[in-house]
Gaussian input, Z-matrix of N, CA and C with variables (Angstrom, degrees):
# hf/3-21g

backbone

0 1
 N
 C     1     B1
 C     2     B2     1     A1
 N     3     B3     2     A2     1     D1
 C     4     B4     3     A3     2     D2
 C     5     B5     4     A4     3     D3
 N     6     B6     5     A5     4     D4
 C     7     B7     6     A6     5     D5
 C     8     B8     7     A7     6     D6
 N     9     B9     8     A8     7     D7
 C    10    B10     9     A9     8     D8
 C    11    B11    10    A10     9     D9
 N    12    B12    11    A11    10    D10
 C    13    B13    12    A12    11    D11
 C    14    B14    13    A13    12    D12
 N    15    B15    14    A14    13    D13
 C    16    B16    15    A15    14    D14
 C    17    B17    16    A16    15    D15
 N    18    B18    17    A17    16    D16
 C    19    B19    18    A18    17    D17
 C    20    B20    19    A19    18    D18
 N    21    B21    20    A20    19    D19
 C    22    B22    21    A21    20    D20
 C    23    B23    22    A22    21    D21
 N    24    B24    23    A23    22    D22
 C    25    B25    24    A24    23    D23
 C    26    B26    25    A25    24    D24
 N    27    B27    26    A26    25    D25
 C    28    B28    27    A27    26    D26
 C    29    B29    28    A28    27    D27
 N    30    B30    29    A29    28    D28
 C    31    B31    30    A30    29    D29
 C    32    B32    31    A31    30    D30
 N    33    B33    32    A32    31    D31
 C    34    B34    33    A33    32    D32
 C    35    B35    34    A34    33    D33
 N    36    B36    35    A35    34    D34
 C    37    B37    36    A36    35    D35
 C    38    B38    37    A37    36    D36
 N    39    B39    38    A38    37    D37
 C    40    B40    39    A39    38    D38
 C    41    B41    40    A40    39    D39
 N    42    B42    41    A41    40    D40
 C    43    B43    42    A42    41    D41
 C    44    B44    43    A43    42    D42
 N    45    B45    44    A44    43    D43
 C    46    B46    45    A45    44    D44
 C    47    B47    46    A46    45    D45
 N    48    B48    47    A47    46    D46
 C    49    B49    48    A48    47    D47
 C    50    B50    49    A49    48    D48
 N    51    B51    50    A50    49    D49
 C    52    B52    51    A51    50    D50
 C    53    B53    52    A52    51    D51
 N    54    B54    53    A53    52    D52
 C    55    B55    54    A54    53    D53
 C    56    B56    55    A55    54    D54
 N    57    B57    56    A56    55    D55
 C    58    B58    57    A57    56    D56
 C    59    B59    58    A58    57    D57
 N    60    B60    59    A59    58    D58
 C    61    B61    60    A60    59    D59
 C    62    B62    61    A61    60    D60
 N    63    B63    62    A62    61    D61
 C    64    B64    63    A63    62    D62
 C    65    B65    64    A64    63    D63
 N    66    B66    65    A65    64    D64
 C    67    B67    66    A66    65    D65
 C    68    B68    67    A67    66    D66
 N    69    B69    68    A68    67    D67
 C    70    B70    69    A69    68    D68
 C    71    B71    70    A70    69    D69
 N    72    B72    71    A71    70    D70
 C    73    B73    72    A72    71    D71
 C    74    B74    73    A73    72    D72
 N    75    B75    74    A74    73    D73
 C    76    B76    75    A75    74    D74
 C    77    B77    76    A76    75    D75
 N    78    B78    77    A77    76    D76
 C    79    B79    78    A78    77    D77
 C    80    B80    79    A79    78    D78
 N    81    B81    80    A80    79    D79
 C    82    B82    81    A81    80    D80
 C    83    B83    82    A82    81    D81
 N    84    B84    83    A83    82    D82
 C    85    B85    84    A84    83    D83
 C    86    B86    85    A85    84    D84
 N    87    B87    86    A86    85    D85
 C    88    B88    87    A87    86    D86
 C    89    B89    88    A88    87    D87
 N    90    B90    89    A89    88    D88
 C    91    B91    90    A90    89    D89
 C    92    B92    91    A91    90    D90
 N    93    B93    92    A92    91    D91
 C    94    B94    93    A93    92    D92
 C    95    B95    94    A94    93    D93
 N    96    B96    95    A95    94    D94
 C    97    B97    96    A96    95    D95
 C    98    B98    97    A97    96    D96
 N    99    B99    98    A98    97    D97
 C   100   B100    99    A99    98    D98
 C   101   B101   100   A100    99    D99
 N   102   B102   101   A101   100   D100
 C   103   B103   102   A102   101   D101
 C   104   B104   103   A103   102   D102
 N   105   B105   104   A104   103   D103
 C   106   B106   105   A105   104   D104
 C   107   B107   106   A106   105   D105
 N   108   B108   107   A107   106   D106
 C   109   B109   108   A108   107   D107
 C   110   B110   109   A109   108   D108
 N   111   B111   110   A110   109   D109
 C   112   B112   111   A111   110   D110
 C   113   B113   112   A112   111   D111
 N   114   B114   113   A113   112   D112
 C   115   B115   114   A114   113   D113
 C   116   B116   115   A115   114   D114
 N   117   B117   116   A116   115   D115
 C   118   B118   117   A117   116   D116
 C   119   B119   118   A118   117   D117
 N   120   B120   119   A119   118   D118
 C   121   B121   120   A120   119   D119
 C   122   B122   121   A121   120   D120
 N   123   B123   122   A122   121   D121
 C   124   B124   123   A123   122   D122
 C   125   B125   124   A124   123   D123
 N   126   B126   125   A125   124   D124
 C   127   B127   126   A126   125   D125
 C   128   B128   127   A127   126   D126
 N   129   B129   128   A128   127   D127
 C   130   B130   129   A129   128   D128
 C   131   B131   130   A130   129   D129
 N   132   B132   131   A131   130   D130
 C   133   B133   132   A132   131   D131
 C   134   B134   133   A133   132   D132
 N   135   B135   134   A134   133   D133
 C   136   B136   135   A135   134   D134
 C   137   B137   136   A136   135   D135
 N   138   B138   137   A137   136   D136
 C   139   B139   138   A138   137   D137
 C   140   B140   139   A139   138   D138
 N   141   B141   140   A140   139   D139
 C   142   B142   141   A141   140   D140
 C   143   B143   142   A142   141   D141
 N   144   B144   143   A143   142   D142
 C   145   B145   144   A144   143   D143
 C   146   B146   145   A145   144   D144
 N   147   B147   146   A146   145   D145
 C   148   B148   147   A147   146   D146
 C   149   B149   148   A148   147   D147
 N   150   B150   149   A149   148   D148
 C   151   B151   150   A150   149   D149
 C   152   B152   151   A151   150   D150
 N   153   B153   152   A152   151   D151
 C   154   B154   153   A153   152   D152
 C   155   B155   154   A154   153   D153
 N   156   B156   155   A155   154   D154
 C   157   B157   156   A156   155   D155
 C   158   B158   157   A157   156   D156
 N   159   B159   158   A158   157   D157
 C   160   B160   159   A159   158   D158
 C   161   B161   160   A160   159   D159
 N   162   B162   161   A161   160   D160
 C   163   B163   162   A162   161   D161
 C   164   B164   163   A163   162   D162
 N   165   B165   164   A164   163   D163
 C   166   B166   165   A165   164   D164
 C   167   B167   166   A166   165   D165
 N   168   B168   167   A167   166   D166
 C   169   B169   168   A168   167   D167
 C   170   B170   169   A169   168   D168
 N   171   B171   170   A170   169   D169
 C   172   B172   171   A171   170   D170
 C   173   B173   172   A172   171   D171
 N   174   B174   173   A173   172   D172
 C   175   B175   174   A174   173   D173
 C   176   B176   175   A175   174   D174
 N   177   B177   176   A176   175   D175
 C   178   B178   177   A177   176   D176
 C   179   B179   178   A178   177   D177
 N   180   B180   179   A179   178   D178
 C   181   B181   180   A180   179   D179
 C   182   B182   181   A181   180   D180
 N   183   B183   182   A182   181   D181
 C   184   B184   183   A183   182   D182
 C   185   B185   184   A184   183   D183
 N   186   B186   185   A185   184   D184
 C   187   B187   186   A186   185   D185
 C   188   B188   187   A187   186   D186
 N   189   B189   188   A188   187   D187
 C   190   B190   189   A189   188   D188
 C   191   B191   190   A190   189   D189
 N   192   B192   191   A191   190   D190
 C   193   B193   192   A192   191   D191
 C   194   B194   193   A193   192   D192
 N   195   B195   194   A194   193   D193
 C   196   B196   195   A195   194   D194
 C   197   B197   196   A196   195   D195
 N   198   B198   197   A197   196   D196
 C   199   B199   198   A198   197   D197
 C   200   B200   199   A199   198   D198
 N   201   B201   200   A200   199   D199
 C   202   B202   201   A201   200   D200
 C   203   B203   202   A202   201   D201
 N   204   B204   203   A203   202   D202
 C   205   B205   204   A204   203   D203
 C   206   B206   205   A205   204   D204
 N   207   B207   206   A206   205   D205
 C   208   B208   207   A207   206   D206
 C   209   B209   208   A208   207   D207
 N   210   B210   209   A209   208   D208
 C   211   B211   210   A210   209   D209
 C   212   B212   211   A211   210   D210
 N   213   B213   212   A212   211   D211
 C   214   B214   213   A213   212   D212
 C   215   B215   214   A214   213   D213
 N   216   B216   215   A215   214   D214
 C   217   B217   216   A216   215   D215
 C   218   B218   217   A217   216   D216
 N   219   B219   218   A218   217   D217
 C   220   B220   219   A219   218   D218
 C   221   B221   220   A220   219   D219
 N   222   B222   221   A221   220   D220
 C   223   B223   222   A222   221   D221
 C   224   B224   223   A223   222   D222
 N   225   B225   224   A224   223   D223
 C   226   B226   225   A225   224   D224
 C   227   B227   226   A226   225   D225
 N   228   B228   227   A227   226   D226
 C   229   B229   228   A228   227   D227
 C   230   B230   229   A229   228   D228
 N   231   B231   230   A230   229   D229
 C   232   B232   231   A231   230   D230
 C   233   B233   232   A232   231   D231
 N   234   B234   233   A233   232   D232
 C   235   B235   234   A234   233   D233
 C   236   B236   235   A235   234   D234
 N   237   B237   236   A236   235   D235
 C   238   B238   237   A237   236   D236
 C   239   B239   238   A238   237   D237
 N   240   B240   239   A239   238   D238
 C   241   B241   240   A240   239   D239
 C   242   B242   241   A241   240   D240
 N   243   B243   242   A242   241   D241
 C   244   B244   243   A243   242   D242
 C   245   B245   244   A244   243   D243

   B1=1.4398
   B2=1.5284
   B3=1.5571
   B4=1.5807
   B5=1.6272
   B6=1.3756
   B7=1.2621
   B8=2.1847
   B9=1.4017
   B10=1.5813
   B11=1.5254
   B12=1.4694
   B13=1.0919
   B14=1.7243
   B15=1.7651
   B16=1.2856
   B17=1.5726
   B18=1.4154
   B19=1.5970
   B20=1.9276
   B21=1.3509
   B22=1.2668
   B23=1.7076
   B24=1.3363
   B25=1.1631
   B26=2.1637
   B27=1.8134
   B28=1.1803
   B29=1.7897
   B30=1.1637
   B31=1.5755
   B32=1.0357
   B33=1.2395
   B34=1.5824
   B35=1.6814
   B36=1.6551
   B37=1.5775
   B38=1.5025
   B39=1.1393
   B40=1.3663
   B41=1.5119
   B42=2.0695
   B43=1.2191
   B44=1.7136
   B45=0.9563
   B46=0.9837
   B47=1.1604
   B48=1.3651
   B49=1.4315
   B50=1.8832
   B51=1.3068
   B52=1.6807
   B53=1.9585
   B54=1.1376
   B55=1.9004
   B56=1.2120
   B57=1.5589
   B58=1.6768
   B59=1.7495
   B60=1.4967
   B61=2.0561
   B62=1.5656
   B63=1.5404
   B64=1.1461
   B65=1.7526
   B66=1.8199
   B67=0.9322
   B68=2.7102
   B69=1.2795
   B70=1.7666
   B71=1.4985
   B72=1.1847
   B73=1.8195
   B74=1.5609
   B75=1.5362
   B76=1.8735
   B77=1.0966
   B78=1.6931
   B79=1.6441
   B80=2.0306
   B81=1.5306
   B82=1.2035
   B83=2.1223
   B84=1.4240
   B85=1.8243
   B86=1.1260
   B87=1.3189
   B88=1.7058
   B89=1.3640
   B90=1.2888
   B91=1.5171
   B92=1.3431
   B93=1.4933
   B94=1.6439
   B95=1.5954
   B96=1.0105
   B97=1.4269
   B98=1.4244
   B99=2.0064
   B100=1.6639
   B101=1.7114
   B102=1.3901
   B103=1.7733
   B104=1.4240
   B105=1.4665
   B106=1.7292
   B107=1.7288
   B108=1.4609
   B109=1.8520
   B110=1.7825
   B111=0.9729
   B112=1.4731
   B113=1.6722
   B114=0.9829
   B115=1.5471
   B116=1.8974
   B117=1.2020
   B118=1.2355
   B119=1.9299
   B120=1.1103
   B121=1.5276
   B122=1.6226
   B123=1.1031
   B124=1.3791
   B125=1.5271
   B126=1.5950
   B127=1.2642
   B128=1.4192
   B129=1.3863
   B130=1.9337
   B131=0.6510
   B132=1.8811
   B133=1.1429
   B134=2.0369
   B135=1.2644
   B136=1.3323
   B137=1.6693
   B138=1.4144
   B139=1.5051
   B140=1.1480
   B141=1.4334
   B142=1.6512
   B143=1.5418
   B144=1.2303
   B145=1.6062
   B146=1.7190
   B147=1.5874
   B148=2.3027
   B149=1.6749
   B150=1.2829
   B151=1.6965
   B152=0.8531
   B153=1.5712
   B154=1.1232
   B155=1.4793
   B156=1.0996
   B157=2.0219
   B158=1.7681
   B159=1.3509
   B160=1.4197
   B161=1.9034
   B162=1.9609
   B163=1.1933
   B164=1.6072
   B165=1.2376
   B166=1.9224
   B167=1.4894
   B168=1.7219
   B169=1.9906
   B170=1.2427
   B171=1.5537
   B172=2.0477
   B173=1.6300
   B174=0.8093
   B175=1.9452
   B176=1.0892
   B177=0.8478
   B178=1.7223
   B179=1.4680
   B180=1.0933
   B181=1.9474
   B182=1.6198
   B183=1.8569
   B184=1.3878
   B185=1.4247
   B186=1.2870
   B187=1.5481
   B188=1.6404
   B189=1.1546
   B190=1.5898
   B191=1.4045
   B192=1.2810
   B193=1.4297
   B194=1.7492
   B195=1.6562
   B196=1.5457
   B197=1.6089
   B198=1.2331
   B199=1.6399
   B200=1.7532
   B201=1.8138
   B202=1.5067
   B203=1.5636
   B204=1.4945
   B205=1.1087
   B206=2.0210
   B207=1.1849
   B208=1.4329
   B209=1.7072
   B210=0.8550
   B211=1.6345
   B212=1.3841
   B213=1.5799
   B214=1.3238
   B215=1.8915
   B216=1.0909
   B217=1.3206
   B218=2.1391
   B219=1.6356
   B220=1.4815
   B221=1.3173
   B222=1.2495
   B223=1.5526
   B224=1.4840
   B225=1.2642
   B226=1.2331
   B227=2.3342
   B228=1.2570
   B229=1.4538
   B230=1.9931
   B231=1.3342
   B232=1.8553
   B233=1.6327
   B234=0.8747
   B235=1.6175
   B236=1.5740
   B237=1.3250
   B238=2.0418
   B239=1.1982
   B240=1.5557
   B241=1.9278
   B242=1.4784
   B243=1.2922
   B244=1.8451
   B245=1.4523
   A1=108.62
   A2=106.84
   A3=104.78
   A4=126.56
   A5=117.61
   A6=124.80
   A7=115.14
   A8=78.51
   A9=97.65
   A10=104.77
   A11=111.93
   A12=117.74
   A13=99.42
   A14=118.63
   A15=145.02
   A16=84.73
   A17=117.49
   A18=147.21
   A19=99.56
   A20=109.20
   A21=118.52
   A22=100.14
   A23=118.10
   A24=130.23
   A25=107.14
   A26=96.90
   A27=101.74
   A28=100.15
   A29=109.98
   A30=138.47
   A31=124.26
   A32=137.29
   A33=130.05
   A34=83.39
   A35=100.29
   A36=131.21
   A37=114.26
   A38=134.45
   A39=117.85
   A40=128.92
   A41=110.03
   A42=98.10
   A43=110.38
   A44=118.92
   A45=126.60
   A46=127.77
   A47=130.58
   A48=131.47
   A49=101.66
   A50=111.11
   A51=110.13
   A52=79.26
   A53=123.31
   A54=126.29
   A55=108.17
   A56=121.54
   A57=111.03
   A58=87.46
   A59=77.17
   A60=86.16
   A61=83.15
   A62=107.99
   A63=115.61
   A64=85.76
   A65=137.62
   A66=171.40
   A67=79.90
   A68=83.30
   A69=69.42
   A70=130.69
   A71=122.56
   A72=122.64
   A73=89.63
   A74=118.54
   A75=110.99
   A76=127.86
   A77=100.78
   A78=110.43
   A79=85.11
   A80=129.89
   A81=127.60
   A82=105.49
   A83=92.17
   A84=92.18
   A85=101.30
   A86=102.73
   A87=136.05
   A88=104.41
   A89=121.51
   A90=139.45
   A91=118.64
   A92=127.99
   A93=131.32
   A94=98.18
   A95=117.45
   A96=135.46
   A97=124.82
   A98=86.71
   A99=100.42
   A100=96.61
   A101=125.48
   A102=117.25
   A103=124.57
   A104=99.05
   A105=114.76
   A106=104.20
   A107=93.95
   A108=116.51
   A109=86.59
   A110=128.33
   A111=143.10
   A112=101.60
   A113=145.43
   A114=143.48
   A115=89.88
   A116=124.39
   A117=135.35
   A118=111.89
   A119=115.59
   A120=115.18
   A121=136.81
   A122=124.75
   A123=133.55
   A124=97.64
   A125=125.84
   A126=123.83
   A127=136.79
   A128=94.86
   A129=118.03
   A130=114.58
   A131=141.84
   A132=134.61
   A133=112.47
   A134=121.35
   A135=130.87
   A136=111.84
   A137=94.47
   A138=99.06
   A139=158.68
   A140=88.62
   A141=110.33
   A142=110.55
   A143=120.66
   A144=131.94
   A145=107.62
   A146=76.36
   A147=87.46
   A148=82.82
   A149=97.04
   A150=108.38
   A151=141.80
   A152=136.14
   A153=142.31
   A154=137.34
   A155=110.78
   A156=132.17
   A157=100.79
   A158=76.12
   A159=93.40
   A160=90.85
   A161=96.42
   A162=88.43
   A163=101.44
   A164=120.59
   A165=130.01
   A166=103.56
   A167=99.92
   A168=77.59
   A169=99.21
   A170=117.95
   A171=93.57
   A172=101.82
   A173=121.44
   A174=111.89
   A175=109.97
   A176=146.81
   A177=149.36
   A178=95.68
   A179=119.61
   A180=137.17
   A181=93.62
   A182=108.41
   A183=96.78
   A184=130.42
   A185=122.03
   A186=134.05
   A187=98.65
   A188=110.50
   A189=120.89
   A190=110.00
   A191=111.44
   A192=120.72
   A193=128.52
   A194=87.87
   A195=93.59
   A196=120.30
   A197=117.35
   A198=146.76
   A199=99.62
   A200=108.76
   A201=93.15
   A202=115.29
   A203=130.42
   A204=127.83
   A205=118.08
   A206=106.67
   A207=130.28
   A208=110.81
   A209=114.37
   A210=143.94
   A211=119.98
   A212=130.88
   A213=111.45
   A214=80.86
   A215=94.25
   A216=102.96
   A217=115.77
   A218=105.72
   A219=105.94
   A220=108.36
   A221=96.49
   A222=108.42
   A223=113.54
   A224=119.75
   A225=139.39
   A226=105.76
   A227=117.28
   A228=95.06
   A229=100.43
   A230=90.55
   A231=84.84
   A232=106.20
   A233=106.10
   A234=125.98
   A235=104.53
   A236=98.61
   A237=120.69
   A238=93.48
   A239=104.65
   A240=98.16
   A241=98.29
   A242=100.16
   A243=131.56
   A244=100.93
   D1=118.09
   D2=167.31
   D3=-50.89
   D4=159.72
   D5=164.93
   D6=-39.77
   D7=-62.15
   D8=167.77
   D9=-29.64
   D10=-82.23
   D11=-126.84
   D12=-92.42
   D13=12.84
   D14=-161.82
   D15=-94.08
   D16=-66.30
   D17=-154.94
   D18=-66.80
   D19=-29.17
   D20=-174.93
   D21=-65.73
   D22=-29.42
   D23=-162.17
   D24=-60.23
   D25=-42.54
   D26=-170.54
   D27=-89.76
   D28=155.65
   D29=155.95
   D30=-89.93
   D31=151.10
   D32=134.96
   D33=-121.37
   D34=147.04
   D35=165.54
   D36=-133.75
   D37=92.64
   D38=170.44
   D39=-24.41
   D40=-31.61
   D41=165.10
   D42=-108.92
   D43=73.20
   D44=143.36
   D45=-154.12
   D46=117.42
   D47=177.61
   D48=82.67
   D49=-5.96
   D50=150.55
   D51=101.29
   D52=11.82
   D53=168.09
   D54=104.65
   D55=5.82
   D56=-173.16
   D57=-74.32
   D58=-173.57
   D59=-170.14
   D60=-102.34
   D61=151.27
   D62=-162.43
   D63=-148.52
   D64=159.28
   D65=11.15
   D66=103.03
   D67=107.87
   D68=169.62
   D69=-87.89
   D70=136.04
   D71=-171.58
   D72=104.40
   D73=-26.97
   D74=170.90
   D75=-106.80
   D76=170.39
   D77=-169.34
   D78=-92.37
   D79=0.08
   D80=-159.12
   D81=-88.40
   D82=114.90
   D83=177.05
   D84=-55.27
   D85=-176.60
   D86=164.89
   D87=-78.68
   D88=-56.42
   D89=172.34
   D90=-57.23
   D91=-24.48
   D92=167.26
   D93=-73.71
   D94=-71.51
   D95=160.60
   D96=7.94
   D97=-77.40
   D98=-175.95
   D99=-80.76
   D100=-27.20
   D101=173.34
   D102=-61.32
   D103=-21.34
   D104=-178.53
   D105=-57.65
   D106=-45.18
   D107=-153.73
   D108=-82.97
   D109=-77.59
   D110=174.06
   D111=-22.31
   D112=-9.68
   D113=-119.44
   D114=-163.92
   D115=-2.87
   D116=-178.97
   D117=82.24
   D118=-20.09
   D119=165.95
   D120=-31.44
   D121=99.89
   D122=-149.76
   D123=-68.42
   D124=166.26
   D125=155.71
   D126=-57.97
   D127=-23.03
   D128=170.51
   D129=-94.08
   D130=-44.08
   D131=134.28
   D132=-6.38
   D133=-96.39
   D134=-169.32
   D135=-40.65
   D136=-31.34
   D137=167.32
   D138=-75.04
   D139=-28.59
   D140=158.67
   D141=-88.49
   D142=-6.17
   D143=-178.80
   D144=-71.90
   D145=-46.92
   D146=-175.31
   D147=-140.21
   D148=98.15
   D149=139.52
   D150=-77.50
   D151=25.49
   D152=112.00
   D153=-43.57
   D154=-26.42
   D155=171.64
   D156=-70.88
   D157=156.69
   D158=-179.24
   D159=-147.94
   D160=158.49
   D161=-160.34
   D162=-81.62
   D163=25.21
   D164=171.57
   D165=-85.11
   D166=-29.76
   D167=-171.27
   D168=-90.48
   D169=-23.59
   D170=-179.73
   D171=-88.22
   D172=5.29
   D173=142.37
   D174=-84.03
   D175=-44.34
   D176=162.03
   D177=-28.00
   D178=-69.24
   D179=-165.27
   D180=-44.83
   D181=-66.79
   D182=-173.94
   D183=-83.58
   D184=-2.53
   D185=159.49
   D186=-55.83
   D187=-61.12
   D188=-177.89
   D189=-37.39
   D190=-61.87
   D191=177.12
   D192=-61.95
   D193=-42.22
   D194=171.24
   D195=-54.10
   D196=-45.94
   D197=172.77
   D198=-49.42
   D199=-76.50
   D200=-171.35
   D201=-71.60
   D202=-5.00
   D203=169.89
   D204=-73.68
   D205=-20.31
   D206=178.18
   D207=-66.43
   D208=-45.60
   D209=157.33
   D210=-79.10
   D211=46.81
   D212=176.74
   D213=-162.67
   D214=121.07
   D215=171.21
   D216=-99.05
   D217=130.56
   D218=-173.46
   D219=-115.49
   D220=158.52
   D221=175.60
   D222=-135.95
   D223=138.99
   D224=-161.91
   D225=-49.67
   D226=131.73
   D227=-167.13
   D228=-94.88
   D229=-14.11
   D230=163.59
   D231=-136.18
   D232=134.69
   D233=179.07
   D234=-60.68
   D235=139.96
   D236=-168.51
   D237=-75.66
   D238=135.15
   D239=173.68
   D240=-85.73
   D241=141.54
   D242=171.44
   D243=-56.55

C-alpha cells in the first residue's frame, strides 16, 4: 500500500469529532490513536479493542503524524542557559 493511498485512510470533517483528523468510517482521532500507542498499547492490543481497525489505519495514524510533524517548525519553550 502506497503512502497515498495509507493517508486516504484519514479525514478531517468539521462535523465530526469538531475537524480533528480522525481514522475514516470513525468517530476514532489520530491523536486517541497515536496516545493509545504512546501510553504502551500494542497494535493487537488496539485491535482487538476496535475491530473495525485494521493494521493500515494505525499506520495511516502514524504516516499522518509523521507528515504533519514534517511541516511544523519548534522552538525551544525555555531558553538554554549560556
Amino acid at each position: 500500500m502506497t503512502e497515498e493511498q495509507l493517508l486516504e485512510r484519514i479525514m478531517l470533517d468539521p462535523k465530526i469529532m469538531v475537524g480533528k483528523p480522525v481514522i475514516k468510517g470513525t468517530r476514532l482521532t489520530v491523536e486517541y490513536v497515536l496516545n493509545l500507542l504512546a501510553h504502551g498499547a500494542t497494535m493487537t492490543e488496539i485491535l482487538e479493542e476496535y475491530k473495525d481497525l485494521t493494521p493500515e489505519d494505525i499506520q495511516a495514524c502514524l504516516l499522518f503524524a509523521t507528515r504533519f510533524l514534517a511541516n511544523t517548525s519548534f522552538m525551544p519553550l525555555v531558553a538554554e542557559p549560556v
